[in-house]
N, C-alpha and C positions, 0 to 999 in steps of 0.2 A: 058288277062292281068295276071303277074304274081306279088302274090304278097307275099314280106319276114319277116319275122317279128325272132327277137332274141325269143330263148326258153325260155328265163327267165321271158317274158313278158304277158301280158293276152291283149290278143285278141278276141276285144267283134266287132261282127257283129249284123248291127239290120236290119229287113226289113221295119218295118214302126217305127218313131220316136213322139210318142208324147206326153208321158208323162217320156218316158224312165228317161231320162238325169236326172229326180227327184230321182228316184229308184235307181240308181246303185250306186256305190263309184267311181266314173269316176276319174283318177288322170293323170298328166302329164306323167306318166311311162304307160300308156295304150294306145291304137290304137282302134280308132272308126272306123268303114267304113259303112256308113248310104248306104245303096242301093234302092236311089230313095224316090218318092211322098213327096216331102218336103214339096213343095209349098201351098197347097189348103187343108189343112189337120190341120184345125182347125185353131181361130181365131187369133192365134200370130205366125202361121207360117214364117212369115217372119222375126219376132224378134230372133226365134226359128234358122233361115237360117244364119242370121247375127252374131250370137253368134255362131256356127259351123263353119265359116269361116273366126274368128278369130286367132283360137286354132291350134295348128301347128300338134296335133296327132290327128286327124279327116280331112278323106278321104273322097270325098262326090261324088257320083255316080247318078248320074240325072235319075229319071224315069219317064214314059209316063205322069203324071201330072204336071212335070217340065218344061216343054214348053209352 
């Protein structure tokens, strides 16, 4: 997969998500791209799932816990 992103912009990559989204300045002019273990990785993962796939600059990449 290839993926573009404008040089003006900050591109934040996480491998696990779970208190991140608290920590950063996350803003509509940013690109999230979560890679994987959403699911089962603490007690509101799913609310956690739900809010990430409403947001139009967050990419979600499924990992072996996502099934």
């Amino acid at each position: 997969m290839k993926i573009f992103c404008a040089l003006t912009q900050r591109v934040v990559v996480v491998l696990d998500l779970l208190n991140l989204l608290e920590k950063i300045n996350f803003t509509e002019q940013d690109t999230l791209y979560v890679l994987g273990d959403l699911v089962d990785r603490g007690p509101d993962s799913l609310l956690v799932l739900a809010d990430l796939q409403e947001r139009r600059n967050v990419h979600l990449l499924w990992g072996n816990h996502d099934f």
